[in-house]
Structures are given as structure tokens and as C-alpha cells.
C-alpha atoms as one frame of an Amber mdcrd trajectory, in Angstrom:
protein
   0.000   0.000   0.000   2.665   2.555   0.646   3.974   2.506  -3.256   0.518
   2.707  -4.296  -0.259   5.477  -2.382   3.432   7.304  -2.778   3.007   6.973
  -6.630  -0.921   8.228  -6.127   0.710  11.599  -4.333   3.166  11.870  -7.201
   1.019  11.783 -10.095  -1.557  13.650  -8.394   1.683  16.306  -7.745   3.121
  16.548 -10.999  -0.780  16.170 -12.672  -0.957  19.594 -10.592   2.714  20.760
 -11.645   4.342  21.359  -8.707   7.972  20.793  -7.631   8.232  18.690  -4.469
  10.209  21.786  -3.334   7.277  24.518  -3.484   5.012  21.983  -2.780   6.785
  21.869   1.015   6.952  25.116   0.984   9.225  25.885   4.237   9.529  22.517
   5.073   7.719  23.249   8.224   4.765  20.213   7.808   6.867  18.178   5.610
   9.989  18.084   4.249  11.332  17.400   0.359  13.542  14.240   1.431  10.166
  12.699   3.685   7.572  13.537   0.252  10.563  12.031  -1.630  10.424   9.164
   0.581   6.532   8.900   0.480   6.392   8.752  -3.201   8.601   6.103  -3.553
   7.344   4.005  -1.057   9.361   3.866   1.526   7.562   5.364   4.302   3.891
   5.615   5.294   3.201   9.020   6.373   1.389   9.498   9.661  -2.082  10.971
   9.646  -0.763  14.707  10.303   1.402  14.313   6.685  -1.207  12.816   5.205
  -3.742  15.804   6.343  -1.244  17.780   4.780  -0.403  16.456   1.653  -3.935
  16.231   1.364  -4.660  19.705   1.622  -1.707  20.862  -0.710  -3.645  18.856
  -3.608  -7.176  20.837  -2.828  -8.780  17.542  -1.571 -10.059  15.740   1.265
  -8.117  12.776   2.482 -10.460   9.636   1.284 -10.534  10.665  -2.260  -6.366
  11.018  -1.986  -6.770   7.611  -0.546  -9.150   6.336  -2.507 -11.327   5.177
   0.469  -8.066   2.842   1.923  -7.879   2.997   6.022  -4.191   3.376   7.148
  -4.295   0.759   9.621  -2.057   1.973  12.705   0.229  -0.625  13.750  -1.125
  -2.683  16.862   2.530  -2.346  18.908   1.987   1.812  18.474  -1.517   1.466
  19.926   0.515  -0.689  22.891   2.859   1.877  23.475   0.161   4.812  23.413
  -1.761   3.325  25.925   1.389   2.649  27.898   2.410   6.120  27.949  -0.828
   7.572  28.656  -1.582   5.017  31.692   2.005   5.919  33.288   1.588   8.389
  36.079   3.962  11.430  35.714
């Protein structure tokens, strides 16, 4: 799923003309190297990037995802709950 929706950003990207470097603007929300990774598949962007990249293409997240969940990986969920049960 993560080439499929990498090359999905990328076409949608260049479709729209934009560089990867005005498209991360300051690099503030997301950086050229991380879209770089996205598009090729190497890394699944968390929902925040996704929001984002979202957004920079003028739609809402299911149509960029064509309806796919991002399933969140059960051990994050272990550790969340972990974290939030700990007393400080």
C-alpha cells in the first residue's frame, strides 16, 4: 500500500505541476527528502502528513486515498496506551 499510495501523491503532484520543493513550501509540515520518501514508497506518512499532503492537492483525504484505512500498527496502539496510563 505505501507505493501505491506514494506513486498516487506523485502523479496527483506533478498532474498539478508542482515541484516537491514549493510543494513543502518551508519545510515546516513536511519536508522534500520525507515527500521524496513517500512517493517512492518507503515510508507511510502518519495521519498529520497525510492531512497535509492532502490539503496541498485541494482535496479531502479519502478521495487522496481512494477510500483505503491506514491501519495503525497494533505495537503503536501498545505503546500509546502505555504512555498515557504511566503516572507522571
Amino acid at each position: 500500500m505505501p507505493q501505491k499510495f506514494g506513486m498516487r501523491v506523485r502523479t496527483l503532484r506533478e498532474e498539478q505541476a508542482i515541484t516537491r520543493e514549493d510543494f513543502c513550501g518551508d519545510e515546516s509540515e513536511l519536508s522534500v527528502r520525507q515527500l521524496a520518501r513517500i512517493e517512492s514508497g518507503k515510508i507511510i506518512p502518519g495521519l498529520e502528513k497525510v492531512s497535509y499532503i492532502a490539503n496541498r492537492l485541494g482535496m479531502k483525504i479519502g478521495e487522496l486515498t481512494d477510500g483505503e484505512s491506514f491501519a495503525i500498527p497494533r505495537r503503536y496502539k501498545e505503546i500509546k496506551y502505555a504512555i498515557l496510563r504511566k503516572p507522571l
